[in-house]
N, CA and C atoms as a LAMMPS dump frame, in Angstrom:
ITEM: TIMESTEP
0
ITEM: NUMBER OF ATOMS
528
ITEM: BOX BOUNDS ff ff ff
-5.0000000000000000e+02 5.0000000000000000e+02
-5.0000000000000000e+02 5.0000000000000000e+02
-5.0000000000000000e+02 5.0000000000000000e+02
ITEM: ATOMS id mol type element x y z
1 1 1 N 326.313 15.462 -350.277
2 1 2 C 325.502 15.001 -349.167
3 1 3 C 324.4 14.094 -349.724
4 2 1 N 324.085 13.111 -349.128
5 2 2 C 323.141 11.871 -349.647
6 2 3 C 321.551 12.413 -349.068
7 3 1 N 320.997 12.206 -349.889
8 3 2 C 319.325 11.899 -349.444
9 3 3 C 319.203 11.516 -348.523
10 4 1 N 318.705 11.617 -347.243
11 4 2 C 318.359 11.393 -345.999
12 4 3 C 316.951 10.775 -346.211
13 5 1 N 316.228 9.594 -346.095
14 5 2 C 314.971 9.554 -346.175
15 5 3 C 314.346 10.234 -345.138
16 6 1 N 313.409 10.735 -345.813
17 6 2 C 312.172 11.965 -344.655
18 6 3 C 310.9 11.199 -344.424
19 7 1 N 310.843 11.392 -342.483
20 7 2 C 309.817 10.652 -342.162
21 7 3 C 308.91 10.958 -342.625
22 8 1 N 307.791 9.885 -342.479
23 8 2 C 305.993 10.255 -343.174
24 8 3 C 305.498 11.286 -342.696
25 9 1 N 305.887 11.66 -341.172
26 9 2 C 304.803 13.151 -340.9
27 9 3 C 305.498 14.233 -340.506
28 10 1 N 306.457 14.562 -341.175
29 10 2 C 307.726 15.443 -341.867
30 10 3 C 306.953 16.994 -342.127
31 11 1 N 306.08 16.806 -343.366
32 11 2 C 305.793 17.556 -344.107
33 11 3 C 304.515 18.207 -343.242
34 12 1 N 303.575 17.19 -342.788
35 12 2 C 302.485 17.746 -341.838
36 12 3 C 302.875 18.387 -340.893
37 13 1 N 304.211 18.272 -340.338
38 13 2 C 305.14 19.56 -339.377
39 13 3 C 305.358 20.307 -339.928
40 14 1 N 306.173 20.307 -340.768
41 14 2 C 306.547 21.73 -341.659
42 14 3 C 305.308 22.572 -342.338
43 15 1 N 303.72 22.222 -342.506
44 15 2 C 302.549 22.306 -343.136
45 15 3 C 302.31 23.894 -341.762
46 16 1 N 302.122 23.094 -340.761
47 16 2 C 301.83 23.483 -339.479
48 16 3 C 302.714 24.283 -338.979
49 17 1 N 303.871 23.954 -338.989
50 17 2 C 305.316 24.955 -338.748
51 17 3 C 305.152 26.714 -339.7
52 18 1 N 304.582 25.96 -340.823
53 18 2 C 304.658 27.494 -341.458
54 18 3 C 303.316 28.351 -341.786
55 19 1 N 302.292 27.574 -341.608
56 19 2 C 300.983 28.738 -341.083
57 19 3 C 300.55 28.843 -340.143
58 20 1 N 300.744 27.952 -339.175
59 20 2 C 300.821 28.78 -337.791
60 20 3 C 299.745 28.14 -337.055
61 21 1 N 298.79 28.898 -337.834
62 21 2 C 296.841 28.883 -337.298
63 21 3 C 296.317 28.504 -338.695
64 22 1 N 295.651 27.498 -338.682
65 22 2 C 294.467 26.848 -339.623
66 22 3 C 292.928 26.745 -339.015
67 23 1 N 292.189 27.425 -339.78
68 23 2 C 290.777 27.791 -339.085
69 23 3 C 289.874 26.671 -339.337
70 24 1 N 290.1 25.416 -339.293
71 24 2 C 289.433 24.461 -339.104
72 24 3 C 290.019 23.125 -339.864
73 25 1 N 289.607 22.104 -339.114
74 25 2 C 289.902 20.77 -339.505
75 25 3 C 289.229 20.173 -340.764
76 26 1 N 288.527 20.745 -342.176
77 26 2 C 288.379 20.901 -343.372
78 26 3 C 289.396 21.448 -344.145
79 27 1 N 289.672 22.838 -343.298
80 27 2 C 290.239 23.275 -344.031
81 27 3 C 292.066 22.542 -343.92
82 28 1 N 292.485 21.958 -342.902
83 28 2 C 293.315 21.123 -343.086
84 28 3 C 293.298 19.939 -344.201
85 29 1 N 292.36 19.269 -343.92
86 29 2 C 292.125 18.263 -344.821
87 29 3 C 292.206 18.799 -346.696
88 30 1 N 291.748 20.048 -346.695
89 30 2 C 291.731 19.884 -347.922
90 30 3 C 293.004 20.778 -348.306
91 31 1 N 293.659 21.872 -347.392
92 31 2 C 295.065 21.662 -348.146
93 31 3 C 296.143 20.559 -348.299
94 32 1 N 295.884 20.099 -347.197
95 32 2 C 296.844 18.968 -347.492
96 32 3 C 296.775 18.122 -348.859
97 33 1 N 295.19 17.79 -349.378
98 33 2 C 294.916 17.042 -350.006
99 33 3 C 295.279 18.083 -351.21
100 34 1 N 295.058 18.528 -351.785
101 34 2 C 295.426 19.733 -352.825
102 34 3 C 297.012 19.765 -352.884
103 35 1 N 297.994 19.603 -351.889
104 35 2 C 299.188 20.485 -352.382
105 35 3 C 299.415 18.716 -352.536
106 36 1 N 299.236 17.287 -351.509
107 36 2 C 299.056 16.561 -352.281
108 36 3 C 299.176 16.339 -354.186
109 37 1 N 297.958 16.958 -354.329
110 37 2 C 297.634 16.226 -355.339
111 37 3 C 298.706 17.021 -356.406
112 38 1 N 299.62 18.307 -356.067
113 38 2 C 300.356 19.014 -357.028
114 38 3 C 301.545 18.372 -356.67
115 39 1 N 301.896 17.196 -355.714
116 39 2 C 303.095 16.698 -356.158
117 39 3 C 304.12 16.941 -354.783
118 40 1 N 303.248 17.44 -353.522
119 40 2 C 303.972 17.407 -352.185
120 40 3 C 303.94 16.128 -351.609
121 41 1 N 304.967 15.594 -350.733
122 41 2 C 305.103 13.926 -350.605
123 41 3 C 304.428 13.698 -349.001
124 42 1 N 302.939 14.277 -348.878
125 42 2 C 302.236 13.889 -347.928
126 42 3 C 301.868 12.127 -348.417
127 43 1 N 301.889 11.516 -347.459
128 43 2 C 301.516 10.033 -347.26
129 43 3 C 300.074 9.908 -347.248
130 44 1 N 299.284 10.862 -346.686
131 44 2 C 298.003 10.245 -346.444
132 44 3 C 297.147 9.426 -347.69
133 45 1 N 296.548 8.761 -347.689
134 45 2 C 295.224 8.416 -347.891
135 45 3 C 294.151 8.772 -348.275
136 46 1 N 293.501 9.534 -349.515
137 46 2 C 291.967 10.29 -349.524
138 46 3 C 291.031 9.616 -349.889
139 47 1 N 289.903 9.811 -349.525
140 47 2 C 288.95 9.232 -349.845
141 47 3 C 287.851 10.402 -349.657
142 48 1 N 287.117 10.2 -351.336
143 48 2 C 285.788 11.059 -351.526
144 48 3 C 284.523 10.926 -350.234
145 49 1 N 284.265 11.732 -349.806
146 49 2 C 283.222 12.04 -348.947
147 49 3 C 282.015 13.406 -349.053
148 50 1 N 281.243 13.159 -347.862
149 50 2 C 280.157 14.191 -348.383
150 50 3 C 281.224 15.851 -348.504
151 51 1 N 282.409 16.274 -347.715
152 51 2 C 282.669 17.484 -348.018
153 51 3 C 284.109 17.751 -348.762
154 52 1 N 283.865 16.17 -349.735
155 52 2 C 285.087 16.325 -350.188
156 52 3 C 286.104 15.231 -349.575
157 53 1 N 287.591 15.629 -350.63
158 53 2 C 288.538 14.369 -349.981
159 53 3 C 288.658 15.056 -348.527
160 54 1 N 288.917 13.426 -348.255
161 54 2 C 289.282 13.642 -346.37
162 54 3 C 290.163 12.049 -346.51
163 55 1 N 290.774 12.248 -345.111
164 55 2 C 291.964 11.203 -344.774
165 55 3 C 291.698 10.893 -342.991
166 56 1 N 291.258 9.805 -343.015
167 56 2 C 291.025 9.588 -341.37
168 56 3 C 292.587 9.285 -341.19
169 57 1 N 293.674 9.093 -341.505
170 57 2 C 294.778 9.044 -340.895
171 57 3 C 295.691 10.355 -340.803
172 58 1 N 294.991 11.739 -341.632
173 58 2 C 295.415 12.597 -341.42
174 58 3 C 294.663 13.127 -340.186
175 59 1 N 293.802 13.224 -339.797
176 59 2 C 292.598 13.276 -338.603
177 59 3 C 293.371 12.666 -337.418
178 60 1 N 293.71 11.532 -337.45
179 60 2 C 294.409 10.814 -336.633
180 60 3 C 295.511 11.256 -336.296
181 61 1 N 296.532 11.749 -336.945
182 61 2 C 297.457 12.42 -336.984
183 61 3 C 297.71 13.913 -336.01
184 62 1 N 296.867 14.807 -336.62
185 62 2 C 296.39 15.608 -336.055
186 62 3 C 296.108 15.542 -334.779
187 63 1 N 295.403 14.476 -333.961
188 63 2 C 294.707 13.676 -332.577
189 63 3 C 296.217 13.509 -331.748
190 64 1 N 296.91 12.699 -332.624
191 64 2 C 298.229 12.093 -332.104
192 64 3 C 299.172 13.751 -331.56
193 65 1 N 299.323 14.488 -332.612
194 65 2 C 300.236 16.016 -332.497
195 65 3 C 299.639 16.761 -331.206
196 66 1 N 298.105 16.249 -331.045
197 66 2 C 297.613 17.508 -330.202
198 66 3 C 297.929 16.735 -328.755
199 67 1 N 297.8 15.54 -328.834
200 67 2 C 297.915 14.702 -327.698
201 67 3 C 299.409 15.152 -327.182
202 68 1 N 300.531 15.046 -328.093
203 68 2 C 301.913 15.685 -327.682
204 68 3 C 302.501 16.772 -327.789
205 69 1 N 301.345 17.45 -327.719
206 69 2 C 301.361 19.065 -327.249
207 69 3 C 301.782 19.814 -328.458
208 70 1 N 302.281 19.322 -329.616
209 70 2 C 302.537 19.678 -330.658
210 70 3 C 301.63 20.895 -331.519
211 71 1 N 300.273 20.868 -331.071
212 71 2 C 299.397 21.47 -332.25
213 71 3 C 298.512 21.44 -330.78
214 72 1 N 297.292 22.773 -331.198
215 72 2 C 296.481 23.036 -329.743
216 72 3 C 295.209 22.989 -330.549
217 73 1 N 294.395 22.326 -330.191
218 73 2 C 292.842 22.852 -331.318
219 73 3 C 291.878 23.436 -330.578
220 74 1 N 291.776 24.128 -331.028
221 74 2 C 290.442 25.129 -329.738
222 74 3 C 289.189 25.075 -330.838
223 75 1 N 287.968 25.113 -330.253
224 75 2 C 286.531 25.419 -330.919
225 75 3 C 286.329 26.837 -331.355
226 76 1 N 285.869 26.862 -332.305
227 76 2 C 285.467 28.459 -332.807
228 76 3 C 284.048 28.182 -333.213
229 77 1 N 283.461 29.181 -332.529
230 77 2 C 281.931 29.14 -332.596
231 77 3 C 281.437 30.026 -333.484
232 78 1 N 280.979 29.61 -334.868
233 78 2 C 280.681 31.121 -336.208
234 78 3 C 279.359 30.662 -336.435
235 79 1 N 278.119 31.206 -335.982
236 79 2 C 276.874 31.011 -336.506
237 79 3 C 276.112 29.879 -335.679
238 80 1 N 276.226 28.801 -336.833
239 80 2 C 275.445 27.932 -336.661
240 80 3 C 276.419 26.534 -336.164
241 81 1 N 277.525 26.618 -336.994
242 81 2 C 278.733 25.509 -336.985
243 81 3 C 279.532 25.822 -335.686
244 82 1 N 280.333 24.66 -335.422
245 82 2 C 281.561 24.517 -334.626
246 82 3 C 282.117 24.051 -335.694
247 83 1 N 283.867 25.007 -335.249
248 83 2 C 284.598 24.552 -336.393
249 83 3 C 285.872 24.628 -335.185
250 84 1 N 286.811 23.959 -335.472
251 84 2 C 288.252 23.823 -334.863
252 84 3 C 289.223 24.288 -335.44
253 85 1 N 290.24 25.329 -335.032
254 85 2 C 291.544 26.363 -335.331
255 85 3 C 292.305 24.865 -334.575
256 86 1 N 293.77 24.723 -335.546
257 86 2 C 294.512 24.225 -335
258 86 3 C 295.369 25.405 -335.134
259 87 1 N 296.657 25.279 -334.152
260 87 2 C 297.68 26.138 -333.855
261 87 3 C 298.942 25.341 -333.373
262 88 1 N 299.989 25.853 -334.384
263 88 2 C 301.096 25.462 -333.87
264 88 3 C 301.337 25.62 -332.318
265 89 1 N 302.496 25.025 -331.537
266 89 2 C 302.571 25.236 -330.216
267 89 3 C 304.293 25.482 -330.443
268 90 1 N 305.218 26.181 -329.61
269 90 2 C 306.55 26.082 -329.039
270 90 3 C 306.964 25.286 -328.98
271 91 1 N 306.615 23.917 -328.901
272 91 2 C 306.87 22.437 -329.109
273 91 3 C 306.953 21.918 -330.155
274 92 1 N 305.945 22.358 -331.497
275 92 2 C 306.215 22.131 -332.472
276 92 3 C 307.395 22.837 -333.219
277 93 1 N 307.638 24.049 -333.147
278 93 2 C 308.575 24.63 -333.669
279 93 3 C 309.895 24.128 -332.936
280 94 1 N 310.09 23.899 -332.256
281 94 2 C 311.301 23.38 -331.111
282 94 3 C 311.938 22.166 -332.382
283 95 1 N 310.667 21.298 -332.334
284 95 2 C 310.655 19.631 -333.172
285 95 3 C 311.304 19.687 -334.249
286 96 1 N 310.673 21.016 -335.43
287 96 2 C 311.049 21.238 -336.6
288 96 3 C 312.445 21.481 -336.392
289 97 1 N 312.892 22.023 -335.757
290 97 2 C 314.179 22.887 -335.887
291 97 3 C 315.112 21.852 -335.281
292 98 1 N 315.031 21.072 -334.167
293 98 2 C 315.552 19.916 -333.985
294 98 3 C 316.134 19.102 -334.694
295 99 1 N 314.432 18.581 -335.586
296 99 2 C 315.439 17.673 -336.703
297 99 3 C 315.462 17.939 -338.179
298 100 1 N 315.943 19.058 -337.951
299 100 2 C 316.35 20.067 -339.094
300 100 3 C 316.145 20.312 -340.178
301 101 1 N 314.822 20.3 -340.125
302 101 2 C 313.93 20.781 -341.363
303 101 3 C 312.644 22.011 -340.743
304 102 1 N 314.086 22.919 -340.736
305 102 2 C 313.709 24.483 -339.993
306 102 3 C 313.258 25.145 -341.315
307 103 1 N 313.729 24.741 -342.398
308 103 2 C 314.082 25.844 -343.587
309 103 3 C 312.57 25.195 -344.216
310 104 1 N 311.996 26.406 -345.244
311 104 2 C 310.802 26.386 -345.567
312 104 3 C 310.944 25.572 -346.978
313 105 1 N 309.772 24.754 -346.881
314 105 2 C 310.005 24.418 -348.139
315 105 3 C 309.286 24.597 -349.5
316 106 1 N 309.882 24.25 -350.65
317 106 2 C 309.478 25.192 -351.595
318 106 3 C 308.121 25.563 -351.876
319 107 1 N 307.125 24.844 -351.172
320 107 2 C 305.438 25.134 -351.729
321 107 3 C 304.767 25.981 -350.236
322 108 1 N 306.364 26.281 -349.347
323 108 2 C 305.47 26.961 -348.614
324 108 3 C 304.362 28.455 -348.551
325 109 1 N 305.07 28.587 -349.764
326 109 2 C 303.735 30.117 -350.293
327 109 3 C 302.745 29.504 -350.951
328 110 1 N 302.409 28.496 -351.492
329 110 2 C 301.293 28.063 -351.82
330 110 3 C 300.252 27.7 -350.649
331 111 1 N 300.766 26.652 -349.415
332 111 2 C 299.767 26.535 -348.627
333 111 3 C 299.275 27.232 -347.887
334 112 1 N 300.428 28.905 -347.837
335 112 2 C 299.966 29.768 -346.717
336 112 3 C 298.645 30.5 -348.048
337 113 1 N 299.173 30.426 -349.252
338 113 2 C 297.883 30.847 -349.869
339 113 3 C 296.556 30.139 -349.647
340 114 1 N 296.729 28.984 -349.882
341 114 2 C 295.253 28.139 -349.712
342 114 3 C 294.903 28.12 -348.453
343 115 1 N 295.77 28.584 -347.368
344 115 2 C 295.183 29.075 -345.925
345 115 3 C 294.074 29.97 -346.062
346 116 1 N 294.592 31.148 -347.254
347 116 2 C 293.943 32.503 -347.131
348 116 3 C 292.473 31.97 -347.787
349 117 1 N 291.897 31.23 -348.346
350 117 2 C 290.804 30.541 -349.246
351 117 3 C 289.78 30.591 -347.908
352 118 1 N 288.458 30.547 -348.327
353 118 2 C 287.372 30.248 -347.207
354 118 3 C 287.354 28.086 -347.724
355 119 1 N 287.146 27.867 -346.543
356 119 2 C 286.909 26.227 -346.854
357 119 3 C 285.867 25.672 -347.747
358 120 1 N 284.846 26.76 -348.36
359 120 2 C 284.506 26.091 -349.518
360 120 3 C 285.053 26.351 -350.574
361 121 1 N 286.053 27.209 -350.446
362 121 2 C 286.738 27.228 -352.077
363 121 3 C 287.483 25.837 -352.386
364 122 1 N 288.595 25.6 -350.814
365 122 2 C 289.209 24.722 -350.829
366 122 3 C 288.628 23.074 -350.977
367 123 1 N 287.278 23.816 -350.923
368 123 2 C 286.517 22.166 -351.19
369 123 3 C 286.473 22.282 -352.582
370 124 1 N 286.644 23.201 -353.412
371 124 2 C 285.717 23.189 -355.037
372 124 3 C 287.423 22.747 -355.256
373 125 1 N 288.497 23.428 -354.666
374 125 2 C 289.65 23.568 -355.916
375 125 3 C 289.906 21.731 -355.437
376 126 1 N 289.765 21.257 -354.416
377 126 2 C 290 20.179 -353.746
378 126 3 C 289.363 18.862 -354.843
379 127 1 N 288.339 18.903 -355.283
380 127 2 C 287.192 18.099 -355.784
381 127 3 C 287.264 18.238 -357.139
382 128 1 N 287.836 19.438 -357.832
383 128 2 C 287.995 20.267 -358.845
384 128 3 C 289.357 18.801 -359.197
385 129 1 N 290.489 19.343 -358.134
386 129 2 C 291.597 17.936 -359.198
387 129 3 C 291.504 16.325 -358.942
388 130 1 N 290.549 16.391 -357.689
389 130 2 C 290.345 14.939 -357.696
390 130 3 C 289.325 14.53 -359.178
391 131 1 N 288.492 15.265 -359.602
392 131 2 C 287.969 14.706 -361.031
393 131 3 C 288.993 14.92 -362.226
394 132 1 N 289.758 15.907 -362.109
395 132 2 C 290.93 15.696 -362.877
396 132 3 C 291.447 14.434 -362.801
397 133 1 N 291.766 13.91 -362.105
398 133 2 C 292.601 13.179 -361.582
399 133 3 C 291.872 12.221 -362.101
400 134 1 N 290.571 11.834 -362.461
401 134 2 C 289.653 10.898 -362.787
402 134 3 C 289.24 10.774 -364.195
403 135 1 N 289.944 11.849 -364.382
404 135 2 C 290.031 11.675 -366.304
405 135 3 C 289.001 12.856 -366.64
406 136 1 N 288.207 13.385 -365.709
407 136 2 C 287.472 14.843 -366.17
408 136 3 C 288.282 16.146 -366.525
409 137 1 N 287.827 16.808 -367.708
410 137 2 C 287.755 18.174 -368.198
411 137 3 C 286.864 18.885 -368.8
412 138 1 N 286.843 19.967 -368.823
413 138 2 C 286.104 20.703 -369.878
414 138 3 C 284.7 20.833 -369.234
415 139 1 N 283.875 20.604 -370.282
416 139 2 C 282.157 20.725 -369.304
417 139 3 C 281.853 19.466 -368.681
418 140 1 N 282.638 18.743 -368.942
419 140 2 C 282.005 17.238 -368.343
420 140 3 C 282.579 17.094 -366.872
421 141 1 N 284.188 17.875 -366.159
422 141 2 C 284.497 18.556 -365.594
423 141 3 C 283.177 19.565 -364.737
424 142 1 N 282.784 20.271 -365.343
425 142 2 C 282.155 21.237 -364.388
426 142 3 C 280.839 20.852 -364.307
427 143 1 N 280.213 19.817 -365.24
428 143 2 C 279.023 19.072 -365.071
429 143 3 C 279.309 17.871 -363.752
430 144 1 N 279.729 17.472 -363.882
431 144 2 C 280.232 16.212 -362.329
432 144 3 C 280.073 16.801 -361.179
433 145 1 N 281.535 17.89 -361.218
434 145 2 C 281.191 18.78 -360.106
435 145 3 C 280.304 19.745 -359.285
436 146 1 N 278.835 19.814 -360.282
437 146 2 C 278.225 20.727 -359.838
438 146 3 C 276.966 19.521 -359.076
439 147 1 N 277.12 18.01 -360.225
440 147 2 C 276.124 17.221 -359.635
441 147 3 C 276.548 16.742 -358.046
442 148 1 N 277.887 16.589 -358.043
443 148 2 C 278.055 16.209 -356.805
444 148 3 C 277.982 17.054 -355.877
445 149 1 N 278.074 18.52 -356.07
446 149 2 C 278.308 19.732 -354.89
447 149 3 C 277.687 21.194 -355.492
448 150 1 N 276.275 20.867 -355.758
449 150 2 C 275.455 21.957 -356.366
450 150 3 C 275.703 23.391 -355.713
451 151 1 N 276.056 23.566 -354.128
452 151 2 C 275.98 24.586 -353.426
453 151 3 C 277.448 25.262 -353.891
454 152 1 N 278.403 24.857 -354.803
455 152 2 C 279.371 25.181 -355.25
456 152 3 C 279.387 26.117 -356.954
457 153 1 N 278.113 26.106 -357.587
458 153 2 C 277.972 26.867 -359.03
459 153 3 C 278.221 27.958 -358.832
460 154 1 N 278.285 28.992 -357.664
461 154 2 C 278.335 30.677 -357.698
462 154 3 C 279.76 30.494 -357.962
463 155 1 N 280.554 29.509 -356.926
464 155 2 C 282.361 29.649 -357.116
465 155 3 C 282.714 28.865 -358.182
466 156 1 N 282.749 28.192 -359.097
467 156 2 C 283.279 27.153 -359.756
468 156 3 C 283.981 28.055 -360.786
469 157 1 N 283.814 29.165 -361.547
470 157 2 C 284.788 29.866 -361.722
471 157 3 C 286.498 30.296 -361.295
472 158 1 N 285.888 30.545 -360.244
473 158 2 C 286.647 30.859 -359.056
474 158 3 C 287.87 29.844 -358.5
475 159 1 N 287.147 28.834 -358.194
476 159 2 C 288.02 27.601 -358.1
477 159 3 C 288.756 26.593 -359.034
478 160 1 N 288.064 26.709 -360.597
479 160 2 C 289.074 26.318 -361.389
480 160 3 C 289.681 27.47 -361.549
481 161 1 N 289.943 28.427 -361.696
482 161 2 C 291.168 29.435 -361.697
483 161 3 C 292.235 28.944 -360.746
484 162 1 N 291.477 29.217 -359.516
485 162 2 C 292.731 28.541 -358.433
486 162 3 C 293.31 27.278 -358.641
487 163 1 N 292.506 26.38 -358.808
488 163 2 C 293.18 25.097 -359.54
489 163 3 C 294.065 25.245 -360.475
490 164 1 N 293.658 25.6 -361.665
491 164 2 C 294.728 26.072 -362.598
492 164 3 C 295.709 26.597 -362.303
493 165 1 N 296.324 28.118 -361.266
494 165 2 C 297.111 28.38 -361.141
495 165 3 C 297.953 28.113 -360.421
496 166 1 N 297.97 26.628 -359.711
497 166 2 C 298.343 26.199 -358.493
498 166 3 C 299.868 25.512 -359.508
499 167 1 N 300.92 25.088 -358.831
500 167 2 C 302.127 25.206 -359.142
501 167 3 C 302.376 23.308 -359.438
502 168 1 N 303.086 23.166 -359.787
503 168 2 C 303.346 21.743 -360.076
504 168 3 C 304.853 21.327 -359.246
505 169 1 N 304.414 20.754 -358.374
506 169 2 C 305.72 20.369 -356.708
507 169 3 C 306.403 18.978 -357.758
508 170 1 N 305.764 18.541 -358.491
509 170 2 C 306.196 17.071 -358.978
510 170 3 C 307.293 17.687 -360.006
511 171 1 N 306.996 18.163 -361.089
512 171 2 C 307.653 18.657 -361.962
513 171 3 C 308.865 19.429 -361.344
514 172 1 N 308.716 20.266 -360.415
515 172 2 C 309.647 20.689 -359.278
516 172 3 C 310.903 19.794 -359.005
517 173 1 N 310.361 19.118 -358.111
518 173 2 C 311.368 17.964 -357.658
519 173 3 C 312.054 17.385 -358.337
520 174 1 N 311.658 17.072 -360.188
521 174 2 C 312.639 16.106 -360.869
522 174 3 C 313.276 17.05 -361.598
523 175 1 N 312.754 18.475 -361.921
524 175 2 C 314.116 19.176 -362.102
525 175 3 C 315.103 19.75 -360.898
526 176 1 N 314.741 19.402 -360.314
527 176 2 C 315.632 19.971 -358.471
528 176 3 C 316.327 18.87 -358.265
C-alpha cells in the first residue's frame, strides 16, 4: 500500500480525537509545540512570545474547528484568570473515523501525558527545547531560561526531566 499524503490538520484531529478535553488554549499551544518539536508532523508555525511558543495559525485553526462544530470551547473561571477547555464534539470523532485515521497514533501516550502537566510546566518543557533547539545546554541552558521566565526556577528541575524523557517521533518514523 503507497503513502497516502496526510492533510496539514490531520494530526490536530487526531491531537483532539485522543484527549478529548484540553484545559486551556496554552495548554494546546504548547503541546502541540513540544510533540512538534520531538518529531510529530504538525505544520504550524512558532513563534517565541511572552508565554512561550505560540502559533496564531494554530489559534486560527482551533477558531475554524469550533466554527464547524468540530471542537466546543467553553470558559473556565479559576481565580483570577479565564482560561478555555476545548472538547472534542461527535462531529469530530465521526471526521476522524471517516477519513480513516481512527487508529491512534504512535505519540498518542505522550500527549495524553503532557495533557496531565499544569500549563506552566508545559511552558518550561516547551521553552526548555526551543533553547535546545537554539544551540543551548547545560547551565547556559538553565541560565537563558530562568532570564527569560524567572517565575519558572521552583520547576526547572522538573521540566528538564520531562524534556529529557520525552520520546523521539523523528527517529521513530525513519526506523518505521
Amino acid at each position: 500500500m503507497l503513502n497516502q499524503p496526510v492533510h496539514p490538520i490531520v494530526p490536530l484531529l487526531q491531537l483532539l480525537q485522543a484527549l478529548g478535553r484540553i484545559g486551556g488554549r496554552k495548554k494546546l499551544q504548547k503541546i502541540v509545540h513540544i510533540l512538534q518539536e520531538r518529531g510529530v508532523p504538525f505544520p504550524e508555525r512558532f513563534e517565541y512570545s511572552y508565554y512561550g511558543m505560540y502559533s496564531q495559525r494554530l489559534r486560527s485553526e482551533v477558531e475554524r474547528l469550533e466554527g464547524e462544530n468540530l471542537v466546543r470551547e467553553s470558559q473556565v473561571l479559576g481565580g483570577m484568570n479565564v482560561s478555555y477547555a476545548l472538547e472534542k464534539t461527535d462531529e469530530l470523532e465521526t471526521l476522524v473515523r471517516e477519513i480513516g485515521h481512527g487508529h491512534e497514533p504512535v505519540w498518542t501516550e505522550t500527549a495524553r501525558h503532557l495533557n496531565s502537566l499544569s500549563p506552566q510546566d508545559l511552558e518550561g518543557v516547551s521553552t526548555i527545547l526551543f533553547l535546545k533547539d537554539c544551540g543551548f545546554s547545560g547551565d547556559a541552558l538553565k541560565e537563558r531560561l530562568l532570564g527569560l521566565k524567572p517565575h519558572l526556577e521552583s520547576s526547572y528541575a522538573r521540566c528538564e526531566r520531562e524534556a529529557s524523557a520525552l520520546p523521539d517521533f523523528k527517529a521513530a518514523a525513519v526506523a518505521g
